[in-house]
C-alpha positions as CSV (number, residue, x, y, z in Angstrom):
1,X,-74.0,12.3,-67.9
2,X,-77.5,11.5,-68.8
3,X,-79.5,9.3,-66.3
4,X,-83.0,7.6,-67.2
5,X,-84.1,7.6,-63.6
6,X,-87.6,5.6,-64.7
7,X,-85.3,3.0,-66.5
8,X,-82.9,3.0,-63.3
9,X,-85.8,2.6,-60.8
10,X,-87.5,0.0,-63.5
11,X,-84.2,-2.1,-62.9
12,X,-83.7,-1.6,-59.2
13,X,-87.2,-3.0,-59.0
14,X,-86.4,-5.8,-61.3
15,X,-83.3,-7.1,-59.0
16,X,-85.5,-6.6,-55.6
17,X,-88.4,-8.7,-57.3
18,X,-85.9,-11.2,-58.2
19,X,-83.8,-11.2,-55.1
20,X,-87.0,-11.7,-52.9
21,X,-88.1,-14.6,-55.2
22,X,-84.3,-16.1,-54.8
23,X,-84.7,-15.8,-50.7
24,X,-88.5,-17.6,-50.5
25,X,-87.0,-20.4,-53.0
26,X,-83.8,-21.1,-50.3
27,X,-86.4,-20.4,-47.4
28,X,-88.8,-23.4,-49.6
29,X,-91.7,-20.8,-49.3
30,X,-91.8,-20.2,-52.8
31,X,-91.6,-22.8,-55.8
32,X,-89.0,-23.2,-58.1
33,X,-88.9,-24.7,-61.7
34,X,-86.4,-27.1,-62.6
35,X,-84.3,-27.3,-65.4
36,X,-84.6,-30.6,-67.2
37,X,-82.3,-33.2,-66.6
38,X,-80.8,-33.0,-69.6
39,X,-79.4,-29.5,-69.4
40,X,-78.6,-30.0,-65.5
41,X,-75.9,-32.8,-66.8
42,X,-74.4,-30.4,-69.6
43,X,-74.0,-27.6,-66.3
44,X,-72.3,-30.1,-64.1
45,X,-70.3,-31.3,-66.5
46,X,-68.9,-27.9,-67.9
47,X,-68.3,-26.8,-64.0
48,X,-66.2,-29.9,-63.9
49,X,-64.1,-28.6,-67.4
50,X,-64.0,-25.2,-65.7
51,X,-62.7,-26.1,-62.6
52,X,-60.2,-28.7,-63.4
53,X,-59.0,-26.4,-66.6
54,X,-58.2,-24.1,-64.0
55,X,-56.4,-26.2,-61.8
56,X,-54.1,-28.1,-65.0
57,X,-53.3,-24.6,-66.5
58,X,-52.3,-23.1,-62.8
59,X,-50.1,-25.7,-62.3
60,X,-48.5,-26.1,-65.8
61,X,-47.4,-22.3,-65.0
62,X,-45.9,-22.9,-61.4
63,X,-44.1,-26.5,-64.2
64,X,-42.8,-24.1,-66.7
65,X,-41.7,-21.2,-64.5
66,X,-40.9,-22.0,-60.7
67,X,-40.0,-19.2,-59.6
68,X,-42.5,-16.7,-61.2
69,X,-41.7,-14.0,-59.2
70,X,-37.9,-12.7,-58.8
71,X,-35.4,-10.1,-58.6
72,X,-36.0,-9.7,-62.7
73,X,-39.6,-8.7,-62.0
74,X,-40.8,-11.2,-64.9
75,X,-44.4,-11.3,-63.6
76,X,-44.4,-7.4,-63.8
77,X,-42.7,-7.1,-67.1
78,X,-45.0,-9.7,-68.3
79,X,-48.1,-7.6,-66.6
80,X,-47.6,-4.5,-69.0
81,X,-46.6,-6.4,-72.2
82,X,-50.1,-7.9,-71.7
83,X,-51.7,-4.3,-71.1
84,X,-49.9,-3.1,-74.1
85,X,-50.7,-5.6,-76.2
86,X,-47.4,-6.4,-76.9
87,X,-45.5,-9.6,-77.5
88,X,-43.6,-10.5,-74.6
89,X,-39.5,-10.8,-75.4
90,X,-37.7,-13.7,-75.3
91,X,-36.2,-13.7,-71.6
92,X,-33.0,-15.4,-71.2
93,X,-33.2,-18.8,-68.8
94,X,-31.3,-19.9,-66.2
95,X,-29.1,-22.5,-67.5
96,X,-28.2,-20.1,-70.9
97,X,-26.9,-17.3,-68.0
98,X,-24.8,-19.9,-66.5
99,X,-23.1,-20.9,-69.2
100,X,-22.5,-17.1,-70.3
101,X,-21.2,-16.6,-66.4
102,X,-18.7,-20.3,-67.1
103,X,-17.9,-18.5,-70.4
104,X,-17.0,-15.3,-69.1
105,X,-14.8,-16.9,-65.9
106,X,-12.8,-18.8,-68.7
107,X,-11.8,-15.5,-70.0
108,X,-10.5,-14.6,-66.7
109,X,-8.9,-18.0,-65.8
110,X,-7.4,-18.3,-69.3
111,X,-8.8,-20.8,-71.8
112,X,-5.2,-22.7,-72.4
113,X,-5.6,-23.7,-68.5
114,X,-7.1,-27.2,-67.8
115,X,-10.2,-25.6,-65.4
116,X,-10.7,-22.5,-68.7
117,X,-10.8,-24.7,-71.4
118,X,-13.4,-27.6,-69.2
119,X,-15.5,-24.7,-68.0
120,X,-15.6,-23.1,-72.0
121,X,-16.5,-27.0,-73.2
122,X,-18.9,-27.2,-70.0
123,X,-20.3,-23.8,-70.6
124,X,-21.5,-24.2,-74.1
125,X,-23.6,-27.3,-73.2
126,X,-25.1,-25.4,-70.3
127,X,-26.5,-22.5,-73.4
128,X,-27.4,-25.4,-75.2
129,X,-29.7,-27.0,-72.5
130,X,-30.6,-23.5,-71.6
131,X,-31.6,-23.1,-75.3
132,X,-33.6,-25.9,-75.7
133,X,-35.3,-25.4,-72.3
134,X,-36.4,-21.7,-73.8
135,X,-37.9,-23.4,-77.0
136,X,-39.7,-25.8,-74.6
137,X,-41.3,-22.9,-72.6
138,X,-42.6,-21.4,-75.5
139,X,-43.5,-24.4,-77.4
140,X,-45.9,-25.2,-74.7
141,X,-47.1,-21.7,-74.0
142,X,-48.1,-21.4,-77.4
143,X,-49.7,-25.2,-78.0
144,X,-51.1,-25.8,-74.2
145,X,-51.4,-22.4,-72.0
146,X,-52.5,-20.2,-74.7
147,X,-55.9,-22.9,-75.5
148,X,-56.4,-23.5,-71.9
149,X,-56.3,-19.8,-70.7
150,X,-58.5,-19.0,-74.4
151,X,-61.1,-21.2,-72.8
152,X,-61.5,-20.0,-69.7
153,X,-61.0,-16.5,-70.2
154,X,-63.1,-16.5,-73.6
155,X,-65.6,-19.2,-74.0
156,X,-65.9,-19.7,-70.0
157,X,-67.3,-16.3,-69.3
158,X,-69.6,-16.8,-72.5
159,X,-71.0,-19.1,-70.9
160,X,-71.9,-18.1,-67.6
161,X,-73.3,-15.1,-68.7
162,X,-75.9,-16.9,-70.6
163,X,-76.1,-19.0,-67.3
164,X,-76.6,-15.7,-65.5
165,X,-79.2,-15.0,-67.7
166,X,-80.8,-18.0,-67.7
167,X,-81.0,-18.1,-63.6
168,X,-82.9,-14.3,-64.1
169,X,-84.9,-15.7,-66.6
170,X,-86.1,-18.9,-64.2
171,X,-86.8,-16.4,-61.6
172,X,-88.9,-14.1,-63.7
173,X,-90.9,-17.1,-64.7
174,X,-91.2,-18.1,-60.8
175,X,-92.2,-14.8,-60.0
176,X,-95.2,-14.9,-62.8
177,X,-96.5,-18.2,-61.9
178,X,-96.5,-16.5,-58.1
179,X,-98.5,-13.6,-59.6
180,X,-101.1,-15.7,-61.4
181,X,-102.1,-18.0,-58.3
182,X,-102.3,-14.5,-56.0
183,X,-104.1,-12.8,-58.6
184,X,-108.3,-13.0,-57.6
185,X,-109.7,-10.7,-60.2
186,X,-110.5,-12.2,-63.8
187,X,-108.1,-8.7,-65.2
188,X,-105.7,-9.4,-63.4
189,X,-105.5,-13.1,-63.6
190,X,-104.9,-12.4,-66.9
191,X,-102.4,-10.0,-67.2
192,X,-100.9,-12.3,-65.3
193,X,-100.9,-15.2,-67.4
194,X,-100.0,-13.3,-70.5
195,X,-97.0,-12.4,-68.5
196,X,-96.4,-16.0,-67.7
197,X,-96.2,-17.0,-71.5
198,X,-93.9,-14.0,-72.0
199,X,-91.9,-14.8,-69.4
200,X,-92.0,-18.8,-70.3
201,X,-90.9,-17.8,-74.1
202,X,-87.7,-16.1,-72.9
203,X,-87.1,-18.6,-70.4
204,X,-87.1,-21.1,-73.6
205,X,-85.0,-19.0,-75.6
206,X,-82.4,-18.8,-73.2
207,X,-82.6,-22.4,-72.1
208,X,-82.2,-23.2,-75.6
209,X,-79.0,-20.7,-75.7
210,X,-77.3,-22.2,-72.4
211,X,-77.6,-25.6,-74.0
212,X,-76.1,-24.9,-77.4
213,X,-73.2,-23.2,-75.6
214,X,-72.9,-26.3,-73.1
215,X,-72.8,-28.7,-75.7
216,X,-69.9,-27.1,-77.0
217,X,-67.7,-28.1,-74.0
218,X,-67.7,-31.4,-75.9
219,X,-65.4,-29.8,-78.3
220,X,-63.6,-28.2,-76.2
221,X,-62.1,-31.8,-74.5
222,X,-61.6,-32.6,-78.4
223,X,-59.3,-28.8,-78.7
224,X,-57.6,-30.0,-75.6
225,X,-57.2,-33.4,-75.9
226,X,-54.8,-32.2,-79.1
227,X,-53.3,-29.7,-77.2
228,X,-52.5,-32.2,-74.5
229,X,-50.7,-34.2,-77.3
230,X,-48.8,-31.4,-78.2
231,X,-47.8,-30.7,-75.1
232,X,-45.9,-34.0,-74.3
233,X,-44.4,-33.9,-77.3
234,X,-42.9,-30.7,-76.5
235,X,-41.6,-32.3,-73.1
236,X,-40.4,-35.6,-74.9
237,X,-38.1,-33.7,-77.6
238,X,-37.0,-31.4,-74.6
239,X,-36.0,-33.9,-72.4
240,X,-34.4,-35.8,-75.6
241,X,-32.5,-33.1,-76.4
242,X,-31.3,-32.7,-72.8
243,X,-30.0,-36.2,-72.4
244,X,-28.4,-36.2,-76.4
245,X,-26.4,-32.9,-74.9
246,X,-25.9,-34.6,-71.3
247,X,-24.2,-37.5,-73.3
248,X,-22.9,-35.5,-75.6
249,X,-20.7,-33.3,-72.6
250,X,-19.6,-36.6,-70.9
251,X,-18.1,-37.5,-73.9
252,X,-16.3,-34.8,-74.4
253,X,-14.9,-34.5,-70.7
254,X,-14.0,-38.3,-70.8
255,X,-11.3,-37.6,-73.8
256,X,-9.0,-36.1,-70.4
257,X,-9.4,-38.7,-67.9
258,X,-6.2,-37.5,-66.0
259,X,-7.0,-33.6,-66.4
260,X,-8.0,-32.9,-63.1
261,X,-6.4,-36.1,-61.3
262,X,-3.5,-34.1,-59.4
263,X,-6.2,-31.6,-57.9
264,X,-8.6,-33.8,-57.3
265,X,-10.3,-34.0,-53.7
266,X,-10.5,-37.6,-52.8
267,X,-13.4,-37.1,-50.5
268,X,-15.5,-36.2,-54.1
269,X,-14.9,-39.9,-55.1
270,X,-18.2,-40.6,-53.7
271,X,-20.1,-38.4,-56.2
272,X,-18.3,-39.6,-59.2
273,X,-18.1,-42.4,-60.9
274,X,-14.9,-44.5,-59.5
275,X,-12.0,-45.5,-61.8
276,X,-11.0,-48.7,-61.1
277,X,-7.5,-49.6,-60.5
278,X,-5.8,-52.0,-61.9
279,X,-4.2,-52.3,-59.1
280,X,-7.6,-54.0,-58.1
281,X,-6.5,-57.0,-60.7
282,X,-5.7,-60.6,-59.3
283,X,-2.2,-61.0,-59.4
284,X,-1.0,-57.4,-60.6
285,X,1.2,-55.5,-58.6
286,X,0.2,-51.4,-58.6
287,X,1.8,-49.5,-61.6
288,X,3.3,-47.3,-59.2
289,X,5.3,-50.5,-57.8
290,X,5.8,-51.9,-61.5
291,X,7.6,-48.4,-62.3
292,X,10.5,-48.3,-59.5
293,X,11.0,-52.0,-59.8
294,X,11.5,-51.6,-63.5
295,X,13.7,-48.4,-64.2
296,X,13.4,-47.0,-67.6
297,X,9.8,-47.1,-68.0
298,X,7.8,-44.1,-68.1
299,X,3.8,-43.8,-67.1
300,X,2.2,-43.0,-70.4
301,X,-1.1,-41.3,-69.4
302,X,-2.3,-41.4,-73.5
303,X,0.6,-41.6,-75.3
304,X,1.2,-43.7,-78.1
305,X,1.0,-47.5,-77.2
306,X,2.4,-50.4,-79.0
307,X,-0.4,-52.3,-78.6
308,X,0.6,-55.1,-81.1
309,X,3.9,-55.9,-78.2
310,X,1.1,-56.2,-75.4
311,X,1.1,-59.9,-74.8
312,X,-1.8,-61.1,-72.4
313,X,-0.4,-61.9,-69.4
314,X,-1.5,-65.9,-68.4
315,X,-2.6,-64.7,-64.6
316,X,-4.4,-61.1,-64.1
317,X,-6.6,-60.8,-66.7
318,X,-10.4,-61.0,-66.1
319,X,-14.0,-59.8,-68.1
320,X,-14.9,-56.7,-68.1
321,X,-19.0,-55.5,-68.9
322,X,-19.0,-52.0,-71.1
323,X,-21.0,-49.8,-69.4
324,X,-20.8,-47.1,-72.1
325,X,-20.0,-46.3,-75.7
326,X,-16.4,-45.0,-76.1
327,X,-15.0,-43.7,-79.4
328,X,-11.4,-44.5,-79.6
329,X,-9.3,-41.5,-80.2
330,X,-6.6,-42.8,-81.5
331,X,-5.1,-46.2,-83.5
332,X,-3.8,-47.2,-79.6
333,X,-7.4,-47.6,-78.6
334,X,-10.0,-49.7,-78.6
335,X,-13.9,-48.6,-79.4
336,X,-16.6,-49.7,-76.8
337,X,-20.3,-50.8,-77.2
338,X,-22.3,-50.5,-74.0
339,X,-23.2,-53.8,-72.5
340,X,-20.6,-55.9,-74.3
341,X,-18.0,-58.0,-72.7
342,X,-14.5,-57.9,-73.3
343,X,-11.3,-59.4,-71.7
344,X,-8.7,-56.9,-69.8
345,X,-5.8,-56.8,-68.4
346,X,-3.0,-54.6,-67.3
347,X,0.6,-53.7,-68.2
348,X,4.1,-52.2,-66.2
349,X,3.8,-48.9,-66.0
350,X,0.3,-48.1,-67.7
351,X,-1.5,-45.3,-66.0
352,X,-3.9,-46.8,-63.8
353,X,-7.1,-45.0,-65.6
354,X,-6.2,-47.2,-68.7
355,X,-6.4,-50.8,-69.1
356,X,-5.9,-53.1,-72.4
357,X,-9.2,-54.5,-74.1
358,X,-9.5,-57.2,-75.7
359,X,-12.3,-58.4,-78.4
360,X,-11.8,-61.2,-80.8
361,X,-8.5,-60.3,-82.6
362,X,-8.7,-56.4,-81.6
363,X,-6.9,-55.0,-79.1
364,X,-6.5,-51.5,-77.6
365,X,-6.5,-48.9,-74.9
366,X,-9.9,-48.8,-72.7
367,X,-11.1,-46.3,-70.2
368,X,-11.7,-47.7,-67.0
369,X,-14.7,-45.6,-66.1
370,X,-16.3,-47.4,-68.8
371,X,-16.4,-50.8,-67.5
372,X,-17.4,-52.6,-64.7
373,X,-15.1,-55.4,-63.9
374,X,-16.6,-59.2,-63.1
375,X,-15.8,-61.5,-60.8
């Protein structure tokens, strides 16, 4: 390897020069020339971008993956990809796994059994969410991380490398205008100023450079001002899409009220929402009462019900406030809007989960996890 030891010791020279004139200027023993107010502003204020860019793209990475490091090794994976140049695969999330793992037990447990089929309808939700959770991720990588991280890692050291420059060029100038009041002689006062208006032509350049290059930051809030937009858009149809599915799943597990009702651990009644009985009714004895005082009649969980033979009884009926909407299933039931009000009211040997509903002239079946009974 070649060396130009004059151009080496020409540089080594250079930085000493420069770091002496940096020392006297801290010490105040030497003067320093200021940059104009002006460009001073456009420094502060792109340290400011800088430093909180940093800070909003950091913590949008620890928002979009928690748990960075894991037994996968993502970070690691994601570490070569990058050195390769490589696009980085589509990793599978969490809530996608654990619907694959409900999936899989349903096999095992049997998909005819009451827990296979709930974890199969359960499961499929859970690759749903995890689905749109993965679209999310790299929706916003793309839209939000990918501008941010541009910026900092492009345009960011763009521009303090012409600040870099700058500083060198200040203290070049500094060190001339030292060298022209030390000089005595009349040659070498003025090899010194010609120096000086050198070395004050590139400092004007570069100041001219740096501002350019600062006044861009303005665009830059413009670039990520639409990014940020992007961004919660991304998180609004996520989080839409979660609660459509959320709703969706209820729904589904809701057409089985009684499914799990003879396993059930009443101390989980807490964590659930509460049927209530109609055995809670003014003036109604409890179906279970109503069914050995009255021999022949069978509890109908969601059987077919005559409703048209239901009479409303003149004592034990009370309003009821819809807390959700309800499809009804079947002609024997009665379709809910959430927040309306309709009478109900109980019959001999209903299942206690059901009450009838009554609106205007219709008249059906009613989940009572749906309502919320008033006083």
């Amino acid at each position: 390897m070649d060396f130009n030891l004059k151009k080496l010791t020409s540089d080594a020279g250079v930085f000493f020069t420069r770091a002496v004139q940096f020392t006297e200027e801290k010490l105040g023993s030497a003067e320093k020339t200021e940059l104009d107010a002006h460009l001073e502003n456009l420094i502060a204020r792109a340290d400011c971008t800088k430093n909180w860019t940093e800070k909003i793209f950091r913590q949008t990475e620890v928002l979009l993956q928690p748990n960075p490091i894991d037994h996968t090794g993502a970070r690691i994976e994601e570490f070569f990809y990058e050195k390769l140049d490589k696009k980085i695969p589509s990793r599978t999330t969490n809530g996608e796994l654990l619907g694959q793992y409900m999936l899989d037990a349903a096999k095992d447990f049997g998909p005819g059994t009451p827990y296979g089929s709930t974890l199969i309808t359960v499961g499929e939700y859970q690759s749903r969410l995890g689905g749109a959770e993965r679209e999310f991720l790299q929706t916003s990588a793309i839209n939000f991380l990918t501008p941010l991280r541009n910026f900092l890692e492009g345009d960011w050291r763009t521009i303090s490398k012409e600040r870099r420059l700058l500083e060198n060029r200040r203290l070049d100038l500094d060190i001339c205008k030292a060298r022209v009041k030390k000089a005595k002689q009349a040659e070498a006062k003025a090899a010194a100023e010609q120096e000086l208006r050198v070395a004050q032509t590139e400092f004007d350049r570069q100041a001219e450079v740096t501002r350019l290059l600062l006044e861009g930051i303005s665009s830059t809030h413009v670039n990520h001002l639409r990014c940020l937009h992007e961004f919660v858009e991304a998180q609004a149809t996520y989080y839409a899409q979660c609660h459509q599915y959320m709703q969706e799943l209820q729904k589904e597990l809701s057409r089985y009220p009684n499914s799990f009702a003879s396993n059930a651990n009443p101390s989980t009644s807490a964590t659930s929402p509460s049927p209530v009985s109609s055995a809670t009714l003014p003036g109604v004895s409890p179906p279970c009462l109503a069914s050995t005082s009255t021999p022949g009649i069978a509890r109908e969980p969601s059987g077919p019900l005559k409703i048209q033979d239901v009479q409303q009884p003149s004592t034990g009926h009370r309003k009821a406030k819809v807390l959700y909407d309800y499809d009804a299933h079947d002609t024997s039931e009665l379709s809910l809007l959430a927040d309306e009000l309709i009478t109900v009211y109980t019959v001999p040997g209903m299942d206690p989960d059901w009450l009838v509903g009554e609106r205007g002239n219709q008249k059906g079946k009613v989940p009572v996890t749906y309502l919320e009974l008033l006083s």
